[in-house]
VMD Tcl script that draws the C-alpha trace (Angstrom):
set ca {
  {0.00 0.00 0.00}
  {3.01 2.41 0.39}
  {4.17 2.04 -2.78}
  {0.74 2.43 -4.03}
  {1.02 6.20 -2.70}
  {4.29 6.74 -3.41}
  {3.50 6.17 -7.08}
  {0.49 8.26 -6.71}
  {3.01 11.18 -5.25}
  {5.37 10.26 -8.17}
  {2.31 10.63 -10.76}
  {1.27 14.40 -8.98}
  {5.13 15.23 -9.01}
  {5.26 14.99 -12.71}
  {1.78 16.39 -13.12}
  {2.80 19.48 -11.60}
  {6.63 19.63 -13.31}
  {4.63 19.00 -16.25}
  {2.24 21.50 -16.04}
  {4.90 23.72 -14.92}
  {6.82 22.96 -18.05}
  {4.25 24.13 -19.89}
  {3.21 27.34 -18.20}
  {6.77 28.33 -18.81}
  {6.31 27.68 -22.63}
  {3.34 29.27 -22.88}
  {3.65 32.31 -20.50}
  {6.70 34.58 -22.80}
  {4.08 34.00 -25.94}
  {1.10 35.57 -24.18}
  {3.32 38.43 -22.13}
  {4.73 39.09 -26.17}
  {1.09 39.23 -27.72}
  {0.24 41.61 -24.66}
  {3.56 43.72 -25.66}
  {2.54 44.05 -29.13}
  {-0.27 46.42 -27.76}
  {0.24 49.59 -29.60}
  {-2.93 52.03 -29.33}
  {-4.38 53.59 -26.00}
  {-2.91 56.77 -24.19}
  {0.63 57.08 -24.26}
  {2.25 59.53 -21.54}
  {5.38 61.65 -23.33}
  {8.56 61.95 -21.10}
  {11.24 64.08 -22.24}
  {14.90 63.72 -20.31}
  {15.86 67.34 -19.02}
  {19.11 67.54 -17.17}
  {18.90 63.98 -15.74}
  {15.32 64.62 -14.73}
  {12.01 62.87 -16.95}
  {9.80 65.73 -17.42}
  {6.26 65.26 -18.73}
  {5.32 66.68 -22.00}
  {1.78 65.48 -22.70}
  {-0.53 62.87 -23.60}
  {-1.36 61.18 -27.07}
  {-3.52 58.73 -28.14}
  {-2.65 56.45 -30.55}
  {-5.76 54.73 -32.93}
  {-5.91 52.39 -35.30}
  {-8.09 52.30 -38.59}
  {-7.56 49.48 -41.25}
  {-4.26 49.17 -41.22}
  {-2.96 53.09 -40.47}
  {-2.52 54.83 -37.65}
  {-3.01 57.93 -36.35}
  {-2.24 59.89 -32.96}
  {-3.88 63.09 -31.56}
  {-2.51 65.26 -28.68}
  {-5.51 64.47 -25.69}
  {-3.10 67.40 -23.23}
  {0.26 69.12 -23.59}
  {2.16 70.40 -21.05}
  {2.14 74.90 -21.57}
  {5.35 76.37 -20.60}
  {8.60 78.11 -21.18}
  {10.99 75.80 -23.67}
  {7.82 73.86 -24.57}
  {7.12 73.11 -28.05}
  {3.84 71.69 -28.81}
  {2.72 69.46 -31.35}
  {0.60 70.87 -34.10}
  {-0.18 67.82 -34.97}
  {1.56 64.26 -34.83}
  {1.66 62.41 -38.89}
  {3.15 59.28 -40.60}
  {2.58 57.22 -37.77}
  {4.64 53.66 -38.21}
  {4.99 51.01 -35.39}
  {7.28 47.83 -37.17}
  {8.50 45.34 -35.01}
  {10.11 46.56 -32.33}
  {9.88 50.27 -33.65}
  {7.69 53.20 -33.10}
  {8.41 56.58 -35.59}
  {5.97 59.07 -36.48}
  {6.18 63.10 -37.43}
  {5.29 66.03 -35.60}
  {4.69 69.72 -36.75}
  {6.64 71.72 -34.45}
  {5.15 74.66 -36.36}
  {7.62 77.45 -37.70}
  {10.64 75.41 -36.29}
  {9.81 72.33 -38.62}
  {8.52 68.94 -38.51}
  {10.44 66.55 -36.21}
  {11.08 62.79 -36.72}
  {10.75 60.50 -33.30}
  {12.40 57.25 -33.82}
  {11.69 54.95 -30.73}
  {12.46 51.41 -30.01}
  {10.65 49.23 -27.45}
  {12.11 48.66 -24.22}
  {9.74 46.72 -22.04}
  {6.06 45.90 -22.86}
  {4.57 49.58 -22.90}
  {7.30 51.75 -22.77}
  {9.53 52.60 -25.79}
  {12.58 55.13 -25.57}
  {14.49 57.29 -28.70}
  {15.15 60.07 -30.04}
  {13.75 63.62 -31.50}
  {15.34 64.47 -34.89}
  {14.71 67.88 -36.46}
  {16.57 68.36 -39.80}
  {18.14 64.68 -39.15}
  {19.94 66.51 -35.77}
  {19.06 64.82 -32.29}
  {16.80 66.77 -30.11}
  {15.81 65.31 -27.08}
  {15.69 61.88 -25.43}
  {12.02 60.26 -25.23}
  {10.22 57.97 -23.01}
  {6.75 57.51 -24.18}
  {4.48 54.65 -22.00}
  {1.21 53.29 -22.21}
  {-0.74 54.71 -19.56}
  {-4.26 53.19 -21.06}
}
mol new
graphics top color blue
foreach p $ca { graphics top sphere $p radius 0.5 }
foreach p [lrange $ca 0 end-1] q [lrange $ca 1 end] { graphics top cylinder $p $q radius 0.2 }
display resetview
């Protein structure tokens, strides 16, 4: 009868190592497909002398297969340049780049790359030169 229940134990071991195995598997697929998430609210951070500052909120929607982003709030201040309107929207792989009119000082390019599942981090470009360094994360 002991053996009986150790081979029951042995049986539940396996079940479990088993089912273990294949929560591991499975688990880095469904975290990815929730990573690919691309359109919600996304919070702008821009790096100012070692400090994230907040420079507004955009949403980011899909129709058919293009998308488009809207300012929801900018941040008003000294140094500030708001959008006049983000364009050419293009998420591939692991990359986010879109335009923005910075009205009479020209249209930037961001070029972002993903860094963790909702947050993506790059640069500004205006006239090909670096601006500033980006954070941009999905805050819904």
């Amino acid at each position: 009868m002991n053996s009986g229940r150790a081979a029951q134990r042995d049986a539940h071991r396996w079940a479990a190592i088993w089912l273990w195995l294949l929560l591991l598997i499975m688990l880095p697929g469904a975290a990815h497909a929730q990573a690919e998430r691309t359109t919600g609210d996304w919070q702008q951070f821009v790096l100012d002398n070692d400090v994230w500052r907040v420079l507004g909120t955009y949403r980011v929607e899909k129709a058919g297969d293009q998308y488009r982003m809207a300012p929801v709030s900018q941040t008003k201040g000294p140094g500030v340049i708001n959008s006049q309107g983000p364009s050419d929207v293009q998420f591939s792989g692991e990359d986010w780049a879109f335009r923005s009119d910075w009205g009479n000082r020209g249209v930037a390019q961001f070029r972002l790359r993903r860094a963790a599942q909702g947050v993506y981090l790059g640069w500004s470009y205006l006239r090909e030169e670096r601006q500033n360094f980006n954070m941009w994360v999905l805050v819904r």
